[in-house]
C-alpha positions as CSV (number, residue, x, y, z in Angstrom):
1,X,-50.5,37.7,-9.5
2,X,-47.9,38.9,-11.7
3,X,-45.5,36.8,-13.6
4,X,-42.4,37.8,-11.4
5,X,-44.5,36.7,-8.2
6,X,-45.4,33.3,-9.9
7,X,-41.7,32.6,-10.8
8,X,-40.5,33.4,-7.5
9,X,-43.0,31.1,-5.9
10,X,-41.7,28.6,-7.9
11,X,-38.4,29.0,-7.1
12,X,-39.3,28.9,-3.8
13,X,-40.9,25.9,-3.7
14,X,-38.5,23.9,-5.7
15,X,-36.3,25.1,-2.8
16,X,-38.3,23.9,0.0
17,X,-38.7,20.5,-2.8
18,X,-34.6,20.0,-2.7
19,X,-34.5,20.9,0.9
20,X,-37.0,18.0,1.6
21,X,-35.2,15.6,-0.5
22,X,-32.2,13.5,1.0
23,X,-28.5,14.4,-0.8
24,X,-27.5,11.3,-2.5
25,X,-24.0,10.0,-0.3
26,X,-21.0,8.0,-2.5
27,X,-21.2,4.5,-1.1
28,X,-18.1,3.3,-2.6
29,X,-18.9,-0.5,-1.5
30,X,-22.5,-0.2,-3.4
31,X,-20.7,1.6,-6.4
32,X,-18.9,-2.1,-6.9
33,X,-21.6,-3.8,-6.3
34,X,-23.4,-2.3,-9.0
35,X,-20.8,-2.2,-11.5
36,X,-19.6,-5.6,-10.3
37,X,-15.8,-4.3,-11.2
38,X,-13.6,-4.0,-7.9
39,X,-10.8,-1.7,-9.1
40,X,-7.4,-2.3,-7.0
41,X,-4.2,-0.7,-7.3
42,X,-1.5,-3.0,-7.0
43,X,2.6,-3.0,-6.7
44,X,4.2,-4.2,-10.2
45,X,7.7,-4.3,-9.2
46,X,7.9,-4.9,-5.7
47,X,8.0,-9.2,-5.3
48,X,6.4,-10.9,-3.4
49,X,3.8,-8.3,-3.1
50,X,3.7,-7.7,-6.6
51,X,5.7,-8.5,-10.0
52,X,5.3,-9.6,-13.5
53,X,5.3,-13.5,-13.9
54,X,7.0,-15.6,-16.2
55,X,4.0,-15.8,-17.9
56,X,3.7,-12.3,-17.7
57,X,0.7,-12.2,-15.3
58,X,0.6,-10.1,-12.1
59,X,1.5,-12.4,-8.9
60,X,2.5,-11.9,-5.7
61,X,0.8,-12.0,-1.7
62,X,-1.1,-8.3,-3.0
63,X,-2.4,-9.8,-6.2
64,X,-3.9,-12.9,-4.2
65,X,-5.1,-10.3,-1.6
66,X,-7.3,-8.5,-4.2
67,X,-8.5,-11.6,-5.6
68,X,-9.8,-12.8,-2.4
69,X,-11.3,-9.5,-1.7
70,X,-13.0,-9.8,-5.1
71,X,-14.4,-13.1,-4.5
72,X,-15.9,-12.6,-1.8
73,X,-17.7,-9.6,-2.7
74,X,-18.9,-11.3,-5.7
75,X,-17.5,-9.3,-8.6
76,X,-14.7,-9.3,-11.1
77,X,-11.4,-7.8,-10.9
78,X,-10.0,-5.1,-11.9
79,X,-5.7,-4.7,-11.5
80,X,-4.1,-0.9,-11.7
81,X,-0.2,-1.7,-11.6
82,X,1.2,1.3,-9.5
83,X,4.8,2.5,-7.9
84,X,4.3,3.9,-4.4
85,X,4.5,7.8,-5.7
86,X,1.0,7.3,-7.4
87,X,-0.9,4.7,-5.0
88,X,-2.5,7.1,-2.3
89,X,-3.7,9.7,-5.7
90,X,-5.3,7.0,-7.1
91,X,-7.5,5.9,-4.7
92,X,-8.4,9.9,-3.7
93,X,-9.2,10.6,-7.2
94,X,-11.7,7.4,-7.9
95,X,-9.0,5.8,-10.6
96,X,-9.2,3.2,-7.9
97,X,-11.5,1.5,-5.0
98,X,-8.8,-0.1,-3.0
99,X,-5.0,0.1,-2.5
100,X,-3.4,-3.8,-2.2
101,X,0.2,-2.2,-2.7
102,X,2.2,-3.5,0.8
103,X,1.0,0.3,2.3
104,X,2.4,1.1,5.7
105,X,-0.1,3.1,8.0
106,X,1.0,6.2,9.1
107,X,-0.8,9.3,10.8
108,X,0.3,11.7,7.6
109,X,-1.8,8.9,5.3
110,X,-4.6,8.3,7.6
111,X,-5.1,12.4,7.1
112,X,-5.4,11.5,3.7
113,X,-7.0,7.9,3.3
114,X,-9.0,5.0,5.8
115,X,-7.1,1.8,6.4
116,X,-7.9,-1.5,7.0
117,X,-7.0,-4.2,9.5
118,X,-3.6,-5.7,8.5
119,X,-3.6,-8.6,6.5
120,X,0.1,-9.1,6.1
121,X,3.4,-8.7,8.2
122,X,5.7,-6.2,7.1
123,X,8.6,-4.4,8.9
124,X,11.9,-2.4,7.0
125,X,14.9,-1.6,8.0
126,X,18.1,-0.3,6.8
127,X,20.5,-3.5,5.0
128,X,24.0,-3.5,3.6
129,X,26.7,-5.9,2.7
130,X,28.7,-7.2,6.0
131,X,31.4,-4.9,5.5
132,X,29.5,-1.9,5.9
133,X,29.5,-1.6,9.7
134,X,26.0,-0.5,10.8
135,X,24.2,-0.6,13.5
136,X,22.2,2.5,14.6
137,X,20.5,5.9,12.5
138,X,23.7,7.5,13.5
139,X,26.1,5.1,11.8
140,X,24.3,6.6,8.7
141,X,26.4,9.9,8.5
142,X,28.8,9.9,5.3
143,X,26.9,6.8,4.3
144,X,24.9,6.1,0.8
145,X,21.5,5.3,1.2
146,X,19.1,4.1,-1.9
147,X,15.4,3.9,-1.1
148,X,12.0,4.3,-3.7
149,X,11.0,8.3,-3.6
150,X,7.5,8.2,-1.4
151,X,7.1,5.0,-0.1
152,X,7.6,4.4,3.9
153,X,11.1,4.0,4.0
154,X,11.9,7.0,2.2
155,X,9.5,8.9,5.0
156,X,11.1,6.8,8.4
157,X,15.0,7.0,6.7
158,X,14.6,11.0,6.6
159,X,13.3,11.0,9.8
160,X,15.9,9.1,11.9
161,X,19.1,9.9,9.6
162,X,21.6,12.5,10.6
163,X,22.0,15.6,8.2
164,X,25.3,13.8,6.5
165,X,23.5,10.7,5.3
166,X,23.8,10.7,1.2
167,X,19.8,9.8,0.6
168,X,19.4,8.8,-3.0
169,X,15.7,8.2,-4.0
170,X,14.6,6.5,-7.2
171,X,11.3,6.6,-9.3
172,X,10.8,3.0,-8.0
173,X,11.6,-0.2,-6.4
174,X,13.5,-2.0,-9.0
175,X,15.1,1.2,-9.6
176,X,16.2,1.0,-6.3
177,X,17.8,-2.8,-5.7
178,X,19.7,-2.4,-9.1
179,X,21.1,0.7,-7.6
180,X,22.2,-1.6,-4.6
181,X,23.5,-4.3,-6.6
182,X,25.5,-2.2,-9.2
183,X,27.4,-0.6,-5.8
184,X,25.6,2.9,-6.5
185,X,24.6,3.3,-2.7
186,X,26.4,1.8,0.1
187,X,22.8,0.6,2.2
188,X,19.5,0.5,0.9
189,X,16.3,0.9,2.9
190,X,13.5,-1.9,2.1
191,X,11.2,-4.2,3.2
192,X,12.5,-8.0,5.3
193,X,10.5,-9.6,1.8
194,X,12.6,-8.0,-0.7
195,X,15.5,-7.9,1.0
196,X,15.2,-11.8,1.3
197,X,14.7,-12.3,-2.5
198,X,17.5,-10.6,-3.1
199,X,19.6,-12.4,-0.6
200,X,18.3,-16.1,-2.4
201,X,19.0,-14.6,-5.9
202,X,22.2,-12.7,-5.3
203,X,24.2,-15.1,-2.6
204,X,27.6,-13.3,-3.3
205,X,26.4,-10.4,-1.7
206,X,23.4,-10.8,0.1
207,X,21.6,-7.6,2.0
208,X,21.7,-8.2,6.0
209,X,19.8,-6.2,8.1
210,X,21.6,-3.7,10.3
211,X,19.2,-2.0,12.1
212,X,14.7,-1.8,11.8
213,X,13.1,1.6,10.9
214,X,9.9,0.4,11.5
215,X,7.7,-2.6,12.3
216,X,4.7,-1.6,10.4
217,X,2.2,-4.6,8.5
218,X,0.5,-4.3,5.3
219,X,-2.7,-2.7,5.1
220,X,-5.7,-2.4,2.5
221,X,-6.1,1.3,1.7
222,X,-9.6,2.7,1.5
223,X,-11.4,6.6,0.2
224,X,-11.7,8.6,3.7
225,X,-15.2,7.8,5.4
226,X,-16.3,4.8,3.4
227,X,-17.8,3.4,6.5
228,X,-19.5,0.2,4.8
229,X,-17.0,-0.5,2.4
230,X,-14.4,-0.4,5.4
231,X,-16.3,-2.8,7.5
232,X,-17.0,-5.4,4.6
233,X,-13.3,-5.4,4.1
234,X,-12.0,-5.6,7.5
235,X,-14.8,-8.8,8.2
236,X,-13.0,-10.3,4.6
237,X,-9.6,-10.0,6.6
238,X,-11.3,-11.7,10.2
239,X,-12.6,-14.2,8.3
240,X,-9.3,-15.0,6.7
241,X,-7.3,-14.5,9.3
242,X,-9.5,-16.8,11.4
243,X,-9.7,-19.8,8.6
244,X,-5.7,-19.4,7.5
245,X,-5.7,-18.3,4.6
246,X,-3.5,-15.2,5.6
247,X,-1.2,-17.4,7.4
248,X,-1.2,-19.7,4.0
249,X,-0.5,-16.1,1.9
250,X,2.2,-15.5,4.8
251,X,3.9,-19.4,4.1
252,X,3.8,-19.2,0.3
253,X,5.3,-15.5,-0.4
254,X,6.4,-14.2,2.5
255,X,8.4,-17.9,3.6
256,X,7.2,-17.2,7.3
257,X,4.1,-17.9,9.2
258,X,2.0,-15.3,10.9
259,X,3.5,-13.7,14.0
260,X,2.1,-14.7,17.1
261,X,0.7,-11.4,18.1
262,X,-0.7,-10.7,14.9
């Protein structure tokens, strides 16, 4: 047998070798298990979801959220502040394992990522001082609108707003309510929870709501087709739901229980 014969052979039978062998699959809910790290992307300037304390530790219902999470699968935690242009890129390109960032579900992301079951209540709408008579997406023409470039109420304002709305998006949220309070925009289109901090900490001229772009809930973002690590979550969230801790996570940041029909 010649020498070229021999080396084909064996190329063909390390072939037939890999063939036989199983590919290895990414099973991101092992991958933490084994480095006992859970990596979550979380809001740092949207309160109550997520903000810098006084103490000038993360808080907030999202940083709870990832705690628990961590907990009960049995490994440290790992906190990647984010603004909502970056969240869904860091979960597709492994910087993260979960996204605990107040994310909306939409059919665009759920292209793009897997979702959870909701663990928190969430709907936005367009506010604006009393003055500012309001009441329907058509009321927005000639009007100033602020909102946070990429996050959902940047996608559901340009959706329902007639061509003359003024849309002015910012890098991120607190970008966005001091733009508000220093009378740079008219409206601004946010979430019921900010909107109510904002109301407590600014009484002279609190944000009411004038009309809802979406009622929506919060939802832990997960890498496409991570079967397993989708299932552990969402049992995490039935558990919690079940024994009230959500509803206690609800009470303490959000000021309101559960809704019925959650």
């Amino acid at each position: 047998m010649t020498l070229f014969c021999r080396c084909l052979l064996s190329v063909v039978f390390a072939g037939v070798a890999c063939a036989a062998m199983p590919f290895a699959n990414a099973d991101g809910l092992s991958d933490i298990t084994d480095r006992g790290v859970l990596r979550v992307a979380v809001p740092q300037d949207f309160p109550p979801f997520g903000s810098v304390g006084p103490d000038m530790k993360p808080r907030g219902l999202d940083i709870d959220m990832a705690q628990l999470i961590a907990d009960k699968l049995g490994v440290k935690l790992a906190l990647t502040p984010v603004g909502s242009p970056n969240r869904i890129p860091f979960l597709t390109t492994g910087k993260v394992d979960l996204v605990i960032s107040s994310l909306g579900k939409t059919p665009e992301r759920e292209e793009v990522i897997g979702f959870s079951s909701k663990y928190a209540p969430f709907y936005m709408g367009i506010y604006g001082p009393k003055e500012v008579e309001v009441s329907k997406p058509a009321d927005l023409d000639g009007k100033s609108v602020g909102l946070t470039r990429g996050a959902l109420e940047d996608i559901e304002t340009s959706r329902v707003a007639p061509p003359g709305t003024k849309i002015k998006r910012f890098e991120d949220n607190n970008t966005t309510i001091a733009a508000f309070l220093a009378n740079q925009v008219e409206l601004i289109a946010s979430g019921n929870s900010t909107m109510a901090v904002i109301a407590e900490k600014n009484p002279h001229r609190p944000p009411l709501l004038k009309f809802k772009l979406k009622d929506s809930g919060c939802y832990v973002g997960i890498a496409k087709d991570e079967t397993a690590l989708k299932e552990k979550i969402n049992a995490i969230i039935a558990s919690a739901k079940a024994d009230g801790t959500l509803n206690k996570l609800s009470e303490q940041w959000l000021k309101e229980t559960l809704p019925a029909d959650f």
